[in-house]
Short mmCIF file of the C-alpha atoms (twelve columns), coordinates in Angstrom:
data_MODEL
# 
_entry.id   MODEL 
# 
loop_
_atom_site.group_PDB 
_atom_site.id 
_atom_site.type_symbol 
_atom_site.label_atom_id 
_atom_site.label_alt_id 
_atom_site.label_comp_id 
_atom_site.label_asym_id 
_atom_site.label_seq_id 
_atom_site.Cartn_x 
_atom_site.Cartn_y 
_atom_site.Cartn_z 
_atom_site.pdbx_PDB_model_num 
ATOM 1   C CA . UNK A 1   -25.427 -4.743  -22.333 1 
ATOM 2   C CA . UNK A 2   -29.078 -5.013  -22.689 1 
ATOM 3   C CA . UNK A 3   -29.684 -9.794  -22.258 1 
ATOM 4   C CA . UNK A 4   -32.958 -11.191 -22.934 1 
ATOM 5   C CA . UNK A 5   -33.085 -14.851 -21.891 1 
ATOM 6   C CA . UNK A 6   -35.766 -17.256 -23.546 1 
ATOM 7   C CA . UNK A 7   -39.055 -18.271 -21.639 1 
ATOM 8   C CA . UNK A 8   -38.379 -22.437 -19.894 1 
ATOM 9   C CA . UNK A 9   -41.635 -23.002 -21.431 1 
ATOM 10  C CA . UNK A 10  -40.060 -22.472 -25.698 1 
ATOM 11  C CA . UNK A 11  -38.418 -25.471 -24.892 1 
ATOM 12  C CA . UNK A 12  -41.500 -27.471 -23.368 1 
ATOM 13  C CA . UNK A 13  -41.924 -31.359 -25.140 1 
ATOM 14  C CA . UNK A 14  -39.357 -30.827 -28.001 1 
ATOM 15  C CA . UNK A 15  -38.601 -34.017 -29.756 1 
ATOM 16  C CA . UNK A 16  -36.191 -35.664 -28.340 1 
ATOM 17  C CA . UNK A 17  -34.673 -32.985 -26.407 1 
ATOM 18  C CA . UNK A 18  -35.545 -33.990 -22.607 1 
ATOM 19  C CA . UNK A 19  -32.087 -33.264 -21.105 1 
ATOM 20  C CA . UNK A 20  -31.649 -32.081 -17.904 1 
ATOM 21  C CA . UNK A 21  -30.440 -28.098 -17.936 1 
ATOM 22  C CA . UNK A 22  -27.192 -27.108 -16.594 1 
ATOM 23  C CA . UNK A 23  -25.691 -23.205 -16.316 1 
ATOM 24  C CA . UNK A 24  -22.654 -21.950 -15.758 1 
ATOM 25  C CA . UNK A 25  -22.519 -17.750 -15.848 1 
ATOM 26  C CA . UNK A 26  -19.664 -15.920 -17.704 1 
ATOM 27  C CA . UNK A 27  -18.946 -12.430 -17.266 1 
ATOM 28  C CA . UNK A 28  -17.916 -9.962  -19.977 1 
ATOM 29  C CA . UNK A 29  -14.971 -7.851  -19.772 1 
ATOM 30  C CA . UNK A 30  -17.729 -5.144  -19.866 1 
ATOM 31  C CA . UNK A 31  -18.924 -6.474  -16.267 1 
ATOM 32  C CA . UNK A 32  -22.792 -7.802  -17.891 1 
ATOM 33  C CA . UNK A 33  -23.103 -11.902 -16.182 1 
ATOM 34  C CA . UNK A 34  -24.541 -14.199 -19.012 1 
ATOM 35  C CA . UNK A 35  -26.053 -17.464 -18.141 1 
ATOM 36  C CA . UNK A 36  -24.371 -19.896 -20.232 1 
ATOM 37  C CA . UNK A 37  -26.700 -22.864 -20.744 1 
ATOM 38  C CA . UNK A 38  -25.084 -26.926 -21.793 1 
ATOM 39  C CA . UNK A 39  -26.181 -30.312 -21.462 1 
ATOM 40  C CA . UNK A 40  -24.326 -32.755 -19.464 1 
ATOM 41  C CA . UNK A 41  -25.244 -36.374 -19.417 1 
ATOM 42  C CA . UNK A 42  -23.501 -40.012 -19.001 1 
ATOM 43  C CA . UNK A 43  -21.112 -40.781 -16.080 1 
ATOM 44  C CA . UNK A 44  -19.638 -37.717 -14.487 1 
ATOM 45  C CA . UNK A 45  -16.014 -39.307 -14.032 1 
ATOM 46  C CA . UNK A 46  -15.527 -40.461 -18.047 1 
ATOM 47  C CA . UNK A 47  -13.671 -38.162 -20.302 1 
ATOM 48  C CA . UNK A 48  -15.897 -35.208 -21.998 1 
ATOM 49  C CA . UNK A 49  -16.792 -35.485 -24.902 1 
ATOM 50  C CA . UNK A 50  -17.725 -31.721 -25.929 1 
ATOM 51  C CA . UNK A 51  -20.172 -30.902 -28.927 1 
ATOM 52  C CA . UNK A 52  -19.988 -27.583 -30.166 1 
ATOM 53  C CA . UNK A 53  -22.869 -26.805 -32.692 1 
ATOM 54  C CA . UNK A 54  -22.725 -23.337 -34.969 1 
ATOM 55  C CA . UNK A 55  -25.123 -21.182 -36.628 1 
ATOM 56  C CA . UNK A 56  -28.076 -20.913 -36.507 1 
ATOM 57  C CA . UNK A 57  -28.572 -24.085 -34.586 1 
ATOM 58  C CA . UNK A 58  -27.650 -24.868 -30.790 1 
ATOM 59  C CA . UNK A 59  -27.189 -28.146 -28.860 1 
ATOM 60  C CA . UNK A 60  -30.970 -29.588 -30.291 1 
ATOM 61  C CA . UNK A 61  -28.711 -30.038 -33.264 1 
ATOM 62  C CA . UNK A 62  -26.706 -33.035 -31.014 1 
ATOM 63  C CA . UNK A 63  -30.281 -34.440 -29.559 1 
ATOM 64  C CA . UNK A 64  -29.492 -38.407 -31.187 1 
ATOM 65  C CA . UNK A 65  -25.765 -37.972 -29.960 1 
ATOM 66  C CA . UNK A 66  -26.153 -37.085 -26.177 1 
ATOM 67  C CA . UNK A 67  -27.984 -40.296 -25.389 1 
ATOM 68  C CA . UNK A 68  -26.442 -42.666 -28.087 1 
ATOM 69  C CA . UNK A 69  -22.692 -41.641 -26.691 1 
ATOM 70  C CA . UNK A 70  -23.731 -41.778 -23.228 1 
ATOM 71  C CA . UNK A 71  -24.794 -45.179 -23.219 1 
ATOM 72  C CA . UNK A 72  -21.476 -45.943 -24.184 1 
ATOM 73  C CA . UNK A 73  -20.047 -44.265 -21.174 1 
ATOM 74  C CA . UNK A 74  -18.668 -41.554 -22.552 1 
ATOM 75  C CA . UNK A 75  -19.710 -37.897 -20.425 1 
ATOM 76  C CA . UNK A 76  -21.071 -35.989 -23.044 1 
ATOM 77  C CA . UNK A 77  -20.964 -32.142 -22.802 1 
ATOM 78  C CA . UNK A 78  -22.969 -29.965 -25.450 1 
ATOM 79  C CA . UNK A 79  -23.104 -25.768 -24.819 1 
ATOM 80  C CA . UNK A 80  -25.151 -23.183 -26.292 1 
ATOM 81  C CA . UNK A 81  -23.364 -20.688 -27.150 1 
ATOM 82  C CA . UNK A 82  -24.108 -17.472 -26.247 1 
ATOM 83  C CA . UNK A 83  -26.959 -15.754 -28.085 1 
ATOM 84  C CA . UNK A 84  -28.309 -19.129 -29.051 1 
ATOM 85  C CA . UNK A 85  -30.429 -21.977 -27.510 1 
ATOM 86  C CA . UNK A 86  -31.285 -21.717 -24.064 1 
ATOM 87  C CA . UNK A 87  -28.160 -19.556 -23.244 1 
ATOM 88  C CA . UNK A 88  -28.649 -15.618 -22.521 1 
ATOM 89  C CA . UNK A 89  -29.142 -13.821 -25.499 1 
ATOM 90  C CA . UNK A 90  -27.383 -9.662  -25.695 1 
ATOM 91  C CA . UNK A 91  -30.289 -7.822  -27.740 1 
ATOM 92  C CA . UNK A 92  -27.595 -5.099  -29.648 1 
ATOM 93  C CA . UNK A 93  -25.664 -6.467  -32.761 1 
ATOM 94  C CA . UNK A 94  -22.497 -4.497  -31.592 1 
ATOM 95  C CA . UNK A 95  -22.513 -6.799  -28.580 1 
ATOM 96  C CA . UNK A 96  -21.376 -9.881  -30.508 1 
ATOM 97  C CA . UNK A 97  -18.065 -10.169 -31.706 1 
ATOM 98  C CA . UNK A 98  -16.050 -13.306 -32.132 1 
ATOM 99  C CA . UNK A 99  -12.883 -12.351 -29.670 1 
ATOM 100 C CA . UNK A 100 -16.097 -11.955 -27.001 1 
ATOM 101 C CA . UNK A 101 -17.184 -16.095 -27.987 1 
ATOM 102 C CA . UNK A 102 -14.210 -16.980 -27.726 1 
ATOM 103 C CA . UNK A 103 -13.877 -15.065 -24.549 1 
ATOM 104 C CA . UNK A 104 -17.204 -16.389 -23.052 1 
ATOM 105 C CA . UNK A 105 -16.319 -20.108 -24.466 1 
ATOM 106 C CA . UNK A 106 -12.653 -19.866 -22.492 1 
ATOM 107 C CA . UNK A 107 -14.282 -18.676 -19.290 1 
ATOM 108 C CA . UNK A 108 -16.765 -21.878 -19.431 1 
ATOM 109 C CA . UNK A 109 -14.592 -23.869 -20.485 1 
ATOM 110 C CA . UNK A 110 -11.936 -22.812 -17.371 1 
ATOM 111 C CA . UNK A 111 -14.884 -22.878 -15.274 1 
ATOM 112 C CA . UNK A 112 -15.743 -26.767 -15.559 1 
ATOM 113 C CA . UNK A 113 -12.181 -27.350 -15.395 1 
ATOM 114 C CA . UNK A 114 -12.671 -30.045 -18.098 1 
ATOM 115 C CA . UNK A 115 -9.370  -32.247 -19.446 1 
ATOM 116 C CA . UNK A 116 -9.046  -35.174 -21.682 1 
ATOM 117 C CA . UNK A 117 -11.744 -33.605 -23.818 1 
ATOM 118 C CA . UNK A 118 -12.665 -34.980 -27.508 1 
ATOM 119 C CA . UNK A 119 -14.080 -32.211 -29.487 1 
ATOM 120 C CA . UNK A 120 -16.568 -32.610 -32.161 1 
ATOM 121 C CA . UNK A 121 -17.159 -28.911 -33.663 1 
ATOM 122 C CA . UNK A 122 -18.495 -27.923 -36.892 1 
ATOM 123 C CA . UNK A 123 -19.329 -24.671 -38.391 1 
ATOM 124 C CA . UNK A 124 -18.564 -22.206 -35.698 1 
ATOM 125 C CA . UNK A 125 -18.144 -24.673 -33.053 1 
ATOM 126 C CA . UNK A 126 -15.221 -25.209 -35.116 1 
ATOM 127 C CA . UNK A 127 -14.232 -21.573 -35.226 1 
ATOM 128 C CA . UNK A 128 -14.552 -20.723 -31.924 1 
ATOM 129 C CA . UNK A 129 -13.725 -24.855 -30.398 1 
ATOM 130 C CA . UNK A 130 -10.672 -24.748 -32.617 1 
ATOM 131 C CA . UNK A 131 -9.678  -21.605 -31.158 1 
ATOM 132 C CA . UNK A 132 -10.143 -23.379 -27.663 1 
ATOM 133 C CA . UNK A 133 -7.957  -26.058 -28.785 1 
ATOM 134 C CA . UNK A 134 -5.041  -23.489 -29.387 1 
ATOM 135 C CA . UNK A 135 -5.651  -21.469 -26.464 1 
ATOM 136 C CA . UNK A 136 -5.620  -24.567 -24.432 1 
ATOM 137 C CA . UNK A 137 -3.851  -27.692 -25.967 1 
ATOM 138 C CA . UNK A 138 -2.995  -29.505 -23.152 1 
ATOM 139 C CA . UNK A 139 -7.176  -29.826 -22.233 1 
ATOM 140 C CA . UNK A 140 -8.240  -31.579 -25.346 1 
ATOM 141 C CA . UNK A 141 -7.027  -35.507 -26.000 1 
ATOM 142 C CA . UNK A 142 -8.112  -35.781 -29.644 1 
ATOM 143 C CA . UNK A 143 -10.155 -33.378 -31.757 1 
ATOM 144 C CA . UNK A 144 -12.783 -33.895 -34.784 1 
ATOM 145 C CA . UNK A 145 -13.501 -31.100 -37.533 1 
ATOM 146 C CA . UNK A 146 -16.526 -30.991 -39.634 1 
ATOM 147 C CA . UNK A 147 -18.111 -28.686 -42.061 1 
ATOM 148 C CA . UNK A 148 -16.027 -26.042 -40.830 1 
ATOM 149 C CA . UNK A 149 -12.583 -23.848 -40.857 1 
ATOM 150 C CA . UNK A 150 -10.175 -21.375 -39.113 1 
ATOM 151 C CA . UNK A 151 -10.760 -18.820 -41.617 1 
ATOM 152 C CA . UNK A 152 -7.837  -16.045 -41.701 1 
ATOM 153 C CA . UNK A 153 -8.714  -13.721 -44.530 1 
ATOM 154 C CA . UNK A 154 -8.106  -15.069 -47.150 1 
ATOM 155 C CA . UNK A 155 -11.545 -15.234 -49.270 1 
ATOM 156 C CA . UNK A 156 -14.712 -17.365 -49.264 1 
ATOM 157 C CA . UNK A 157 -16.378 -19.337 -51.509 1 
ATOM 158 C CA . UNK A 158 -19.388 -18.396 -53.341 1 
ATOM 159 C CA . UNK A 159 -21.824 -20.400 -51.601 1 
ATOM 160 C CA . UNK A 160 -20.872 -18.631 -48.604 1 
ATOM 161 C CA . UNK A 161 -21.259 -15.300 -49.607 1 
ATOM 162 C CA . UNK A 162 -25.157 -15.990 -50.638 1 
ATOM 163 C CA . UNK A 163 -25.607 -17.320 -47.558 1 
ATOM 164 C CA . UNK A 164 -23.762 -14.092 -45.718 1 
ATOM 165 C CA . UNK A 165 -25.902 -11.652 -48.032 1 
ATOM 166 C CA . UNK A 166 -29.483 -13.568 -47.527 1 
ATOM 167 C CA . UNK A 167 -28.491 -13.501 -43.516 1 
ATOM 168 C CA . UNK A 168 -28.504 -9.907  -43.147 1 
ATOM 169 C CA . UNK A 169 -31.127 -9.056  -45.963 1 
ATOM 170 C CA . UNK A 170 -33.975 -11.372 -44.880 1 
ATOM 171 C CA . UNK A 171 -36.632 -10.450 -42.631 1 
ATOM 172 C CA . UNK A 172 -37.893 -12.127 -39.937 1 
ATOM 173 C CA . UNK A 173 -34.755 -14.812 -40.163 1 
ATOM 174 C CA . UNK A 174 -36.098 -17.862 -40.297 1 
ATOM 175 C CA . UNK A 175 -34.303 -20.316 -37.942 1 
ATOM 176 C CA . UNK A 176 -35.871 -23.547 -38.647 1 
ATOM 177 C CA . UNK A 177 -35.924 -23.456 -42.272 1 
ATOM 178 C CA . UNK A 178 -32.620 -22.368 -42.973 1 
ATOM 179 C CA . UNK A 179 -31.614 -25.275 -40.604 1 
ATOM 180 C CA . UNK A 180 -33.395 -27.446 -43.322 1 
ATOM 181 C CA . UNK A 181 -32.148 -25.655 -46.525 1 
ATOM 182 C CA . UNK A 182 -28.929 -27.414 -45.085 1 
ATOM 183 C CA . UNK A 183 -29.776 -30.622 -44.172 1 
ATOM 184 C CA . UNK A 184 -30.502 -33.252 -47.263 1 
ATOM 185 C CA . UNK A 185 -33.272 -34.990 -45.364 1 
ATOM 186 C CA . UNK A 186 -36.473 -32.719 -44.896 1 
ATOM 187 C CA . UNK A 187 -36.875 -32.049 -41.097 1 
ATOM 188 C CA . UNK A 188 -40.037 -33.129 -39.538 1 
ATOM 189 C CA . UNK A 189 -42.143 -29.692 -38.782 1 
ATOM 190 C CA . UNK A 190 -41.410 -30.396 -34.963 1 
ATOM 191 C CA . UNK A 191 -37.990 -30.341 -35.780 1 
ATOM 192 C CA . UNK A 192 -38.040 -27.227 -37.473 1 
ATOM 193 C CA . UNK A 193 -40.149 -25.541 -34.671 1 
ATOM 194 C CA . UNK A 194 -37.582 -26.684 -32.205 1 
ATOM 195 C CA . UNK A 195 -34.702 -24.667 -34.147 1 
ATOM 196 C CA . UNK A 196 -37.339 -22.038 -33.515 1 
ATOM 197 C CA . UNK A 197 -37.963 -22.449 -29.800 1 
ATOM 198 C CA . UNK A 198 -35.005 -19.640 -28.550 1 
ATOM 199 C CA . UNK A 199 -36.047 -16.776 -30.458 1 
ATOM 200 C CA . UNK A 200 -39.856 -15.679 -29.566 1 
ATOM 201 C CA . UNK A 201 -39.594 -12.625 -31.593 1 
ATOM 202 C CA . UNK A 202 -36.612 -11.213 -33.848 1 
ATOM 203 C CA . UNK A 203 -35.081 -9.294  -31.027 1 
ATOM 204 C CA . UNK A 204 -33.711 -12.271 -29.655 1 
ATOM 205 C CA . UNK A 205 -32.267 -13.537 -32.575 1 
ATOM 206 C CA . UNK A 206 -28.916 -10.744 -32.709 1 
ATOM 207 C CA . UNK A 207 -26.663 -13.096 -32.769 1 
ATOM 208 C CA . UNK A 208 -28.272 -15.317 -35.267 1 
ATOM 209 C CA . UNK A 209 -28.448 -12.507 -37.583 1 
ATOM 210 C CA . UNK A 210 -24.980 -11.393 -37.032 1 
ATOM 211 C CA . UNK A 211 -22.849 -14.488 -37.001 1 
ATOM 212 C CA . UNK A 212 -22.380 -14.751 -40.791 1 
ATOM 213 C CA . UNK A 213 -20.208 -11.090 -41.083 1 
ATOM 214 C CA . UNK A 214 -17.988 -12.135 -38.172 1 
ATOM 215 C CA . UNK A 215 -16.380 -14.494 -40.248 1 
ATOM 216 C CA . UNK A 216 -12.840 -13.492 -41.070 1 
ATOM 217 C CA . UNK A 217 -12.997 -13.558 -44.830 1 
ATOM 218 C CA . UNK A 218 -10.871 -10.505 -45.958 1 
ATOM 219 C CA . UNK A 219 -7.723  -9.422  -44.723 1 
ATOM 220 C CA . UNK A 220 -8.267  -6.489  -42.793 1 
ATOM 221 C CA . UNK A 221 -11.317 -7.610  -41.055 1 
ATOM 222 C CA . UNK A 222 -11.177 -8.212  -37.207 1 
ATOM 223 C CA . UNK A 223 -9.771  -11.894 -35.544 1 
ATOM 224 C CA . UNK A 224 -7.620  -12.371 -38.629 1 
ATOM 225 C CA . UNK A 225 -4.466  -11.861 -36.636 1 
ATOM 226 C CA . UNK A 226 -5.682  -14.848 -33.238 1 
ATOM 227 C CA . UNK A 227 -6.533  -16.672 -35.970 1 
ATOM 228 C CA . UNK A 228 -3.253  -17.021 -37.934 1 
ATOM 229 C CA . UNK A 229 -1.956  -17.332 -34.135 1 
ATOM 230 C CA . UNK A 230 -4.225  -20.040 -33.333 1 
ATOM 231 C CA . UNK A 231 -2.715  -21.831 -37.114 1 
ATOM 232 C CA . UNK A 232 0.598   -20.868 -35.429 1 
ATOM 233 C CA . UNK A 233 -0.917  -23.057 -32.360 1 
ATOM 234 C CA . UNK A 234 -2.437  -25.798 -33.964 1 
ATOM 235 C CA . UNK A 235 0.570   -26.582 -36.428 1 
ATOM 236 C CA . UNK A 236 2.103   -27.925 -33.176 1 
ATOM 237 C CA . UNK A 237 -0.769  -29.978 -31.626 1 
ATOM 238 C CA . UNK A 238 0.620   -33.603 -32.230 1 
ATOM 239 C CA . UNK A 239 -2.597  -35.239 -30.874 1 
ATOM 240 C CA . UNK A 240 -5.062  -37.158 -33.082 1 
ATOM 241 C CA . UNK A 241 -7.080  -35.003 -35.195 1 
ATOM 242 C CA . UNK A 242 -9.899  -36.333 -37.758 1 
ATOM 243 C CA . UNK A 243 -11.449 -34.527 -40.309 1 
ATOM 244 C CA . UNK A 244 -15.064 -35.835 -41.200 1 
ATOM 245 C CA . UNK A 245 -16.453 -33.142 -43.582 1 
ATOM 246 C CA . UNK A 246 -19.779 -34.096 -45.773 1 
ATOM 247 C CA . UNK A 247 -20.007 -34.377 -49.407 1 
ATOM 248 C CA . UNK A 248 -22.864 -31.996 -49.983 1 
ATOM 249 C CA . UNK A 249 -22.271 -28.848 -48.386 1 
ATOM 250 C CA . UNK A 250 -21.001 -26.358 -51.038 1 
ATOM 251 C CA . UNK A 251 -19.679 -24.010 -48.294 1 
ATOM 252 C CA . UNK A 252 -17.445 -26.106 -46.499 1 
ATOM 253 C CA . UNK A 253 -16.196 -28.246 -49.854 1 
ATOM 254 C CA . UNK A 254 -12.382 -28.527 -49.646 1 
ATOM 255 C CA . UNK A 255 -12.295 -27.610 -46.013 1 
ATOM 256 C CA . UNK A 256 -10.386 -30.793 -44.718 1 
ATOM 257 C CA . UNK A 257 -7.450  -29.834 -46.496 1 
ATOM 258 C CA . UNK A 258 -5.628  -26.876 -44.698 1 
ATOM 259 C CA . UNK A 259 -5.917  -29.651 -41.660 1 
ATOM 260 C CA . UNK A 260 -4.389  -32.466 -43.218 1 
ATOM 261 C CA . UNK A 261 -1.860  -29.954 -44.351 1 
ATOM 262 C CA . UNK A 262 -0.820  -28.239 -41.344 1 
ATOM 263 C CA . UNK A 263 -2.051  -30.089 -38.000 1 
ATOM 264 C CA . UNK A 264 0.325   -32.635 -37.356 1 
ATOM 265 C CA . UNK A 265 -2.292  -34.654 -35.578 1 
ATOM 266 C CA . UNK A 266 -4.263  -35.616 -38.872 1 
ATOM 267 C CA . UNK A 267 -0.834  -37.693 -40.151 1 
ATOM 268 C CA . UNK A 268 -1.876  -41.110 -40.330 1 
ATOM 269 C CA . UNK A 269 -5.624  -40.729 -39.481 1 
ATOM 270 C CA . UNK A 270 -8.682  -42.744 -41.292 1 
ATOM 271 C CA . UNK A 271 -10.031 -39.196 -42.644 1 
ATOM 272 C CA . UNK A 272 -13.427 -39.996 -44.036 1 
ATOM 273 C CA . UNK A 273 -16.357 -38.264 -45.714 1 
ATOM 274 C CA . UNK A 274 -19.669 -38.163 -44.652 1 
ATOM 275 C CA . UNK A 275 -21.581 -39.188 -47.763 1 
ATOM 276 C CA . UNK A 276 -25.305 -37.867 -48.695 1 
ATOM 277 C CA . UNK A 277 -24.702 -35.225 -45.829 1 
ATOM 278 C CA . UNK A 278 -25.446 -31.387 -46.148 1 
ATOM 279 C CA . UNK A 279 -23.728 -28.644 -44.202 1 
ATOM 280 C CA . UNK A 280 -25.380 -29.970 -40.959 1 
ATOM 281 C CA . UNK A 281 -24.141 -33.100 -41.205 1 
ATOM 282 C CA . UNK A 282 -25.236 -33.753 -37.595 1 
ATOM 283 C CA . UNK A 283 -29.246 -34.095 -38.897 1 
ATOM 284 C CA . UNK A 284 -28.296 -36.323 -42.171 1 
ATOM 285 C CA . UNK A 285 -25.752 -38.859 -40.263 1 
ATOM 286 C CA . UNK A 286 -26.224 -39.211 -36.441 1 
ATOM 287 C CA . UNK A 287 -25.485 -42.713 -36.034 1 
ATOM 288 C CA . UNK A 288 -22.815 -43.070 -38.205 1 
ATOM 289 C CA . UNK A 289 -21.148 -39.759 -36.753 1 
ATOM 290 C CA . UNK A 290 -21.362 -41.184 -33.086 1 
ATOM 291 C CA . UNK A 291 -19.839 -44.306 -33.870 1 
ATOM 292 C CA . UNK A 292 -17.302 -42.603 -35.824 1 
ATOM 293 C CA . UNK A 293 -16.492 -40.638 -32.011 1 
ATOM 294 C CA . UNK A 294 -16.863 -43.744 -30.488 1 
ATOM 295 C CA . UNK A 295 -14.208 -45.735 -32.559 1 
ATOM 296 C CA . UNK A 296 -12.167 -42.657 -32.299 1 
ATOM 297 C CA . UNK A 297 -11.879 -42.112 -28.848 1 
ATOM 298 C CA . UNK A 298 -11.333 -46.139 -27.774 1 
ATOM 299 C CA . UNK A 299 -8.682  -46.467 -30.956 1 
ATOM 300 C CA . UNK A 300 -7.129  -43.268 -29.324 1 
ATOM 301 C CA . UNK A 301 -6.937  -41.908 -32.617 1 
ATOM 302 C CA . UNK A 302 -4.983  -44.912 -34.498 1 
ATOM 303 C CA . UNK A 303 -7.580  -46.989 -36.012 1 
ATOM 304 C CA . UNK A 304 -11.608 -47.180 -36.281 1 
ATOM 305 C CA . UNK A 305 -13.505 -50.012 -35.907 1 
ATOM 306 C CA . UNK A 306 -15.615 -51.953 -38.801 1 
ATOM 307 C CA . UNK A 307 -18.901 -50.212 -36.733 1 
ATOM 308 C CA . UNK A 308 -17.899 -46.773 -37.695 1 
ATOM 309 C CA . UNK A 309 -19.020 -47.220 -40.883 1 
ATOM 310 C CA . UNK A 310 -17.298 -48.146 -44.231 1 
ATOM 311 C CA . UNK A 311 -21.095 -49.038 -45.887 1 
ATOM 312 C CA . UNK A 312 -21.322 -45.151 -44.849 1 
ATOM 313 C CA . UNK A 313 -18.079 -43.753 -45.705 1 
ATOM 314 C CA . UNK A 314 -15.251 -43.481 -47.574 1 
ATOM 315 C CA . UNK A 315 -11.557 -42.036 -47.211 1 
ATOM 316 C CA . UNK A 316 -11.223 -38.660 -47.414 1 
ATOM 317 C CA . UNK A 317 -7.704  -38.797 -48.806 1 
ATOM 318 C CA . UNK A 318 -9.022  -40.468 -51.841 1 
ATOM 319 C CA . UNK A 319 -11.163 -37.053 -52.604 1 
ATOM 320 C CA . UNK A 320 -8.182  -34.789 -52.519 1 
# 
């Protein structure tokens, strides 16, 4: 497996992105190490709170949660995945699959050893974190879904299928402004250049490119089976789950409800929408989003405070 691994100096002065870098390496079941590349910041002994970002972005996209979370003492862990941000980056499109994330993500996530973890995942950090969550129940304390699914097969909507089409038609794939096409604010040119800052030419940008057909939208198409397992999985995880999906990402719309249908963990929970939010809800909402993690972590799941936001939000149960 052929890596290429992004220049230190890409990420030189991006707004708001000072973070100290930490690396763990995974190795593939083909023997090739990848450096694995996450921020880590607050106190080292608090419970994790792990951010798992999806495509095309990487942990940039969590740059106003890190600090904001940390100062309220919560550890806050945010990855790259692999192919993305400052993690190593396999040049071929063959060598991305989503069985290898979620083999890479397992062997990180084994490797820090973390427990009592709060998840916050949206697009595929909610494929491939929810998958974590099955694999490994007894790691994660409470879990939060956004903008994203555990797709098994069973179709897609059309929004997602221009999006899938334009991803492997256009040429050079432009990073930054597809990262604004989904946010409702305009990013700042900065901003867009730092969604930019990975990928110095297209051959780093594989598994950008390739993400969108490695979604498990037709029945016969590969990870439809650990995915109906990981349903299987997740239909017996008891502990508090909150859906906080936007109201203005036509990809994602109606995505809350195979959770509040199946996870026994959402019963009972203040499931809200993020209003005036696109499919990166992360850009759009920050500080409503980390106070909604905040209340949800100190409630333990049963309640959220007045801070997380009712002038922002509304109940989710009243949309479906």
């Amino acid at each position: 497996m052929l890596v290429l691994r992004t220049p230190d100096e890409r990420f030189a002065d991006l707004p708001d992105y000072s973070f100290a870098p930490h690396y763990r390496t995974v190795v593939d079941a083909d023997g090739t190490a990848l450096r694995l590349h996450y921020v880590d910041e607050g106190p080292a002994d608090a419970a994790p709170v792990l951010l798992m970002h999806g495509e095309p972005s990487w942990s940039y996209l969590y740059r106003k949660f890190v600090p904001t979370l940390a100062a309220k003492g919560h550890r806050v862990i945010a990855p790259d995945l692999i192919g993305f941000g400052k993690s190593d980056k396999p040049v071929a499109l063959s060598d991305y699959s989503y069985e290898r994330h979620v083999a890479w993500m397992s062997a990180w996530l084994q490797a820090l050893d973390l427990t009592d973890i709060t998840l916050f995942c949206q697009d595929w950090g909610g494929l491939i974190g929810l998958r974590l969550v099955a694999a490994f129940p007894d790691r994660f304390a409470r879990v939060i879904v956004g903008n994203t699914g555990l797709p098994t097969g069973s179709g897609f909507s059309d929004a997602f299928e221009a999006w899938r089409q334009f991803s492997q038609k256009v040429d050079p794939f432009p990073t930054g402004f597809i990262v604004n096409g989904g946010v409702v604010r305009n990013l700042s040119a900065a901003e867009m250049a730092a969604y930019d800052a990975p990928y110095p030419d297209e051959s780093y940008k594989a598994g950008a490119r390739i993400f969108p057909t490695l979604v498990p939208i037709q029945p016969d198409q590969a990870s439809v089976p650990e995915n109906l397992a990981a349903w299987g999985a997740l239909e017996q995880f008891d502990k508090p789950v909150l859906t906080c999906f936007s109201d203005k990402d036509p990809v994602t719309a109606g995505g809350a409800r195979p959770f509040l249908q199946r996870v026994p963990g959402t019963k009972g929970q203040p499931h809200v929408t993020i209003e005036n939010a696109g499919h990166f809800l992360q850009e759009d909402a920050p500080e409503q989003l980390c106070a909604i993690i905040d209340s949800f972590v100190r409630a333990d799941g049963q309640a959220m405070s007045s801070e997380a936001g009712q002038p922002y939000l509304k109940r989710q149960g009243a949309a479906l």
